[in-house]
N, C-alpha and C positions, 0 to 999 in steps of 0.2 A: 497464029490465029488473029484475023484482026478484031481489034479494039473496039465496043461499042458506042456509039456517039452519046453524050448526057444527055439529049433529049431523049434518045431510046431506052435508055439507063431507069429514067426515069419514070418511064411509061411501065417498064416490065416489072419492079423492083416493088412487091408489095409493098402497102402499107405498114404494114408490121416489122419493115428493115428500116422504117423511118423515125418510128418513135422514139419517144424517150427511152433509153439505158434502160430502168428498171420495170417498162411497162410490161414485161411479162409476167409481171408478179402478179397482173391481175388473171392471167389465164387463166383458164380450165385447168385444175390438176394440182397445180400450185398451192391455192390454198389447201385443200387437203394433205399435201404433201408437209407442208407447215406445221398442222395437226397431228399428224403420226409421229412427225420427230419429238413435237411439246408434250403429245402421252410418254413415249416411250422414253426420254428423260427424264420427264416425270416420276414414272414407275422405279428408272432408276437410282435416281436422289431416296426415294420414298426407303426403296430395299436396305440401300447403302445406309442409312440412318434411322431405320429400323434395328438395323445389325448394328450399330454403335448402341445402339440409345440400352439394347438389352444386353449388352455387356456390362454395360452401365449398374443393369439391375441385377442380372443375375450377380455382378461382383461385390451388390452391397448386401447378397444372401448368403449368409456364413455354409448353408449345406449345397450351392451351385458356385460360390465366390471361386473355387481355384479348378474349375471345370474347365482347363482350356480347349476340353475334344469339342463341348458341347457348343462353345464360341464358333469352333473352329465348323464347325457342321453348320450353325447357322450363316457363315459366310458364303461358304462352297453353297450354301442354299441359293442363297442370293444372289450368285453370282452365276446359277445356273439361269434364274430364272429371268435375270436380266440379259444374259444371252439369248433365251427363248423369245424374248421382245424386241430385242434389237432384230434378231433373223427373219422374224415375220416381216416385223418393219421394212428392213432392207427388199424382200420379197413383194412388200406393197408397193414400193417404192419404184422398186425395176418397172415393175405392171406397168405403174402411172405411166413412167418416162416412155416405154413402149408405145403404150398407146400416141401419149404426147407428140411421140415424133410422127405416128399413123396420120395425125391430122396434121402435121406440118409440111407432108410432103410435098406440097406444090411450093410454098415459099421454099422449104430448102433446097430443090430444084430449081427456082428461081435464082437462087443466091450462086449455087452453082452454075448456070448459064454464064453470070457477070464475072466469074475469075473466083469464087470461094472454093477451098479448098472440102473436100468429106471431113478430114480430120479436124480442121479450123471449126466449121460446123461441131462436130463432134463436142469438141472441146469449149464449144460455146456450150450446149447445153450441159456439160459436166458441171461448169461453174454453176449453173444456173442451180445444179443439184446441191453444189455446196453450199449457196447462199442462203436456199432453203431451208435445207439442213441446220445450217448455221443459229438462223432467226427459231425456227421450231427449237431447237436445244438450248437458246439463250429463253426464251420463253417461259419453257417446262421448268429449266433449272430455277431460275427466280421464283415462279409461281410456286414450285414444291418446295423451297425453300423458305418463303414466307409463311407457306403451309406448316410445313416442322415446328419452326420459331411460335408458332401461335398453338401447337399442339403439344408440343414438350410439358411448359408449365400445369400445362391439364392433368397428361399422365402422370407427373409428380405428383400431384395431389389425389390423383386418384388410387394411385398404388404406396401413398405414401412414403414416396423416395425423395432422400435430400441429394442433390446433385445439382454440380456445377456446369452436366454436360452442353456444350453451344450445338446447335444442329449447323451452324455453317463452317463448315469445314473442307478441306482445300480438296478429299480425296471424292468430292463431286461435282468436281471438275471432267471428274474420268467417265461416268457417263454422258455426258454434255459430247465431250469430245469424240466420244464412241459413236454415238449417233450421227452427227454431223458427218464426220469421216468415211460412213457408212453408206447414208445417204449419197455423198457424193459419189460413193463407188458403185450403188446400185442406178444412181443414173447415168454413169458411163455405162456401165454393161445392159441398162436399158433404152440407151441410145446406137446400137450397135450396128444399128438396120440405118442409120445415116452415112455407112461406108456403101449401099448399095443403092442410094436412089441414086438416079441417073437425071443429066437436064431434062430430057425427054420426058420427063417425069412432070413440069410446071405443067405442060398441056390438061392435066385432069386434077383430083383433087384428094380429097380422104384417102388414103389404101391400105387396105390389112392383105395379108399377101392368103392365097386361097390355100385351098388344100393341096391343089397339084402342085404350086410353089414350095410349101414346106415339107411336104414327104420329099422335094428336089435335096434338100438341103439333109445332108447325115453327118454331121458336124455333131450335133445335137441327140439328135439318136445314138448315136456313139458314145457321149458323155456322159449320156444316160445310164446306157447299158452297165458302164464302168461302174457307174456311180452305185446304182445298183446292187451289179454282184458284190462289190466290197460291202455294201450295207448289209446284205443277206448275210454274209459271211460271219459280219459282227455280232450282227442277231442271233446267229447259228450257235456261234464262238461264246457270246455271253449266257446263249442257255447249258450249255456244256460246262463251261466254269460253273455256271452258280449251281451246279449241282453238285461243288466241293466246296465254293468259297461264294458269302454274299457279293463281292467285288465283281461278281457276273453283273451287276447290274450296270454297271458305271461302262465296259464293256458294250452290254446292249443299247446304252443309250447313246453311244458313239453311232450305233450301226443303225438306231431310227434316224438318226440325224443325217447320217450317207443316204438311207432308204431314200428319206423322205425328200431330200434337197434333187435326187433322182426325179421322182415324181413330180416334182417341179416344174424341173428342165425337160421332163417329158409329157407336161401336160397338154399340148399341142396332140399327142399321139393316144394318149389315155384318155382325154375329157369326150372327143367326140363323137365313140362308138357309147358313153355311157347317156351323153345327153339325147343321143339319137332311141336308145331305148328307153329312156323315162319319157320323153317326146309322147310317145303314145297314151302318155298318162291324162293328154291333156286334150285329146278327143281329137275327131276332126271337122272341125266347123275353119271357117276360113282364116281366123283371126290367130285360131292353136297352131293352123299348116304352116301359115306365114314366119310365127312366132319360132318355131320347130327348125323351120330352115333358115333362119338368122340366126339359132345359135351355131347348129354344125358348120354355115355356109363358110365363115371366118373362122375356124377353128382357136387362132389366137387371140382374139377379143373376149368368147367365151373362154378360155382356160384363163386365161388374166382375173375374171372376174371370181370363176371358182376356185381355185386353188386357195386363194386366202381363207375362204371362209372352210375351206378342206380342212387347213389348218387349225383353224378355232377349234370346230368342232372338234375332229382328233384329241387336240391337248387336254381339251373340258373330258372327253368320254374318258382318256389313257388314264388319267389319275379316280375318276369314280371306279372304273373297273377294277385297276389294281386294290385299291382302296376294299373293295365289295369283296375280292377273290381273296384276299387277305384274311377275312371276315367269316370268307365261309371254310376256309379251312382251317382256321382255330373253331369252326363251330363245330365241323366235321369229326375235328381230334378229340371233342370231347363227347361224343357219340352221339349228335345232331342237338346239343341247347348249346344256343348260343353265350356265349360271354357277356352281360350287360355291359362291363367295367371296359373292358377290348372295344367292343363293339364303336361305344364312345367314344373310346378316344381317338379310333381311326374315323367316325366321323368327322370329328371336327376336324380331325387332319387333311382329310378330305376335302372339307368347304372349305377349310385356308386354301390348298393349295389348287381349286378350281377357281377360287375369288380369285388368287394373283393370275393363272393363266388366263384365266376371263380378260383382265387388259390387255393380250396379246388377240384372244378373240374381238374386243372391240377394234383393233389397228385393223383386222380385216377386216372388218364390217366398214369401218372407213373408208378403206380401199374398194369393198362392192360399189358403195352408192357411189364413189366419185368415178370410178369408172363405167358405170352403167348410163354417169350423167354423160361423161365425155361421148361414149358410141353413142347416142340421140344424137348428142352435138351435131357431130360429123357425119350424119345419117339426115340431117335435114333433108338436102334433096331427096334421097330416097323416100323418106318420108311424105314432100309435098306429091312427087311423082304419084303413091300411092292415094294421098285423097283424092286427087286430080281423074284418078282413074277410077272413082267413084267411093271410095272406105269413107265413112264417118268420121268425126272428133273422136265418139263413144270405141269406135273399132279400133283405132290406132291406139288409143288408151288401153285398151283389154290388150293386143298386141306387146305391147311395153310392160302391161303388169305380168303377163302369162311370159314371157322371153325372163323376166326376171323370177319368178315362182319357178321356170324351165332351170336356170342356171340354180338356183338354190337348193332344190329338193337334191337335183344331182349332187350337191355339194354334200349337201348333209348325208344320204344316205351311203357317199365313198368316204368323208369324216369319219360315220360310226364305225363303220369295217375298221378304216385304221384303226381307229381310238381305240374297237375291242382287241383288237390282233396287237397294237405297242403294250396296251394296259394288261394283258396276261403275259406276255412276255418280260415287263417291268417286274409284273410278281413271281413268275418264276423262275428268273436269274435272280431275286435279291432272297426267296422263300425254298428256292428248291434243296439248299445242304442244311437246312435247319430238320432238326430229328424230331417228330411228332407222335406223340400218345395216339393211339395204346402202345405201339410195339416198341416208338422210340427210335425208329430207325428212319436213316437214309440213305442216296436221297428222296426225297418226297415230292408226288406229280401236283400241282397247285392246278386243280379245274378254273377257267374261266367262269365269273360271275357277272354277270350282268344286272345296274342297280336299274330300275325301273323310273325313281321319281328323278335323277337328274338326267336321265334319258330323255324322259316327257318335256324338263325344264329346257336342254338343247331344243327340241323339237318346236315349242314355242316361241322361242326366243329366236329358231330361225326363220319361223312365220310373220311374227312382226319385224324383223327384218327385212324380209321380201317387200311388203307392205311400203314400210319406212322409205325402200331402196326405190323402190319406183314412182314416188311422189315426183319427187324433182323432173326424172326423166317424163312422165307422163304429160307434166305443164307445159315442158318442153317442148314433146310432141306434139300437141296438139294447140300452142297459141302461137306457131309461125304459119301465116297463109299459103295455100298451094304455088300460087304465085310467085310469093317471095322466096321461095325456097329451092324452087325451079331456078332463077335469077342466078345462084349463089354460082 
């Protein structure tokens, strides 16, 4: 093949292959990405020294001091729920990079024209994931770490405990590392689609691959499928145990975790027969039609943006319901009055444990807005194309807020299904071999309960979200001129 001349070299070779080393840190994508890692180390320094600090206390109480199941439960707590943070993250993560490379594809077709290799590429943007990674986990760890140091002496005097314990300590390190490591492996496998652009590719610009493209590809549908049936299975399998042994539950939370990591990889194929029927929710004036066919039309832009917030939701409903069914069938045993004392206490257990997954639900909310900003981004032309052919400011605004209410609602209302379908199934693998009054016997069927007011609080919370989500993208759309955007 011959060789390009440097003056052609130079003419073809974006801008962007010129700059400084580190100028993509100012990209699109990036800094949120930076974000997600500084939460969710965060989160995990917070857990991990949590679980120190209350061994601390429980060991200077003579009736919890030699409780080491009780320790030992608060760990494996922590340690789940820090998994649950890290996974989402990694999940928001892959999105970003996906998307990322959608909008890179003329430069890295470019790049490939002059002699760059797919994988060389590739492997550029991994590091790019690590560095990321790296700076967000150095970020979160200090900041929660100063956090600690300045909250310890509090709780000592609040609960009136004498204690030497230091919060900095070597073993958080391990979420710092966790994250970073993670990140960089969710933007390899979210740069994946750079083994397939081709040179032929610099000629145009933005590309998310259409529908006839990804239904091509069964790579994915297959991994799906697999993933899947194992999950059902667990789920199956954990309700079968736990109706001899609580340890069904540990089981089925294997099997949401298969499920769910399934529905992920298959949200390409899941999201947009459900976005296509909420579509109709939102009328048809021109601005909803439009709005309607840019979610389905990219199939993988919209699943990128819903699936996290699938997530959130989910994890918020799976612990209120379990939480509620729990509730009601001690209320049930004791011939419909409820338990004040029970009732209680699984509240508050409750609101602990939807406040900690709530920061896994903020990493997708994260993830919405930065990627809802990204597709404006790379939507400009289409964007100017459309005022040029007569839409308003006003109208491309309603467009962009109604595409985002489009992607959310669908979100939320496939989140509550999961959340109620994982959160009875949690309660009835960990409640179904426990023997209950009157008769005493089991095992026993644990009815699904649904709580009503942190149902409402999801549903707001995913309303001002939509809101929030669309601000950025909306300025976006509408303060680039027709003109200029045609140009690009």
């Amino acid at each position: 093949m011959t060789a390009l001349a440097p003056s052609v070299v130079d003419t073809i070779v974006p801008e962007a292959a010129r700059t400084p080393r580190l100028a993509w840190l100012r990209e699109r994508g990036m800094g949120a990405t930076i974000l997600v890692s500084a939460i969710s180390t965060a989160f995990g320094v917070v857990l991990l020294s949590a679980t120190g600090y209350l061994a601390v206390a429980l060991g200077s109480n003579p009736d919890y001091g030699s409780s080491d199941t009780m320790i030992f439960v608060l760990a494996l707590l922590s340690g789940i729920l820090l998994g649950v943070a890290v996974y989402v993250a990694a999940i928001v993560t892959a999105n970003t990079f996906s998307t990322i490379i959608a909008g890179r594809t003329r430069r890295i077709a470019l790049m490939r024209l002059i002699g760059a290799t797919a994988r060389s590429q590739r492997s550029e943007v991994a590091t790019q994931g690590l560095v990321v990674g790296a700076i967000g986990a150095v970020i979160g760890l200090v900041l929660s770490t100063i956090g600690m140091v300045v909250a310890v002496p509090l709780l000592n005097r609040a609960l009136e405990i004498t204690s030497d314990w230091s919060p900095v300590q070597p073993v958080l390190l391990v979420p710092a590392a966790a994250v970073a490591l993670t990140t960089w492996i969710a933007a390899w496998s979210g740069s994946r689609r750079v083994l397939a652009v081709t040179p032929l590719e610099a000629l145009g610009g933005s590309v998310e691959r259409s529908r006839e493209e990804i239904a091509a590809k069964r790579g994915r549908r297959a991994g799906g499928v697999v993933l899947g049936a194992i999950g059902v299975a667990l789920l199956v399998g954990g309700l079968l145990l736990g109706l001899l042994h609580p340890l069904g539950v540990l089981v089925a939370f294997f099997g949401g975790l298969f499920s769910f990591t399934a529905v992920s990889i298959s949200a390409v194929s899941i999201m947009p027969p459900l976005l296509k029927a909420t579509g109709r929710l939102f009328g048809k004036s021109v601005t909803a039609r439009l709005a309607a066919q840019n979610a389905v039309r990219y199939p993988e832009r919209s699943s990128r943006m819903a699936i996290g917030v699938v997530m959130g939701v989910a994890l918020v409903v799976m612990f209120a319901v379990a939480a509620e069914s729990a509730k009601s069938l001690v209320a049930a045993s004791a011939g419909g009055v409820p338990d004040a004392g029970f009732n209680e206490m699984m509240d508050v257990f409750s609101t602990v444990m939807m406040c900690l997954v709530a920061v896994s639900a903020v990493i997708a909310a994260v993830g919405l807005v930065n990627l809802l900003t990204i597709g404006v981004v790379q939507r400009k032309r289409e964007l100017g194309l459309l005022r040029a052919l007569g839409l308003t400011s006003a109208q491309i605004r309603r467009m962009v807020l109604i595409e985002a209410a489009h992607v959310t609602v669908t979100a939320l209302l496939f989140g509550l299904t999961l959340g109620v379908l994982y959160g009875w199934v949690a309660a009835q693998s960990l409640l179904g071999s426990v023997a209950m009054p009157p008769l005493w016997m089991s095992p026993t069927f644990v009815a699904p309960a649904i709580p009503l007011l942190p149902v409402a609080i999801v549903i707001v919370a995913t309303a001002a979200l939509t809101l929030t989500a669309a601000v950025a993208p909306t300025r976006i759309a509408t303060r680039t001129a027709p003109v200029e955007a045609l140009s690009e």
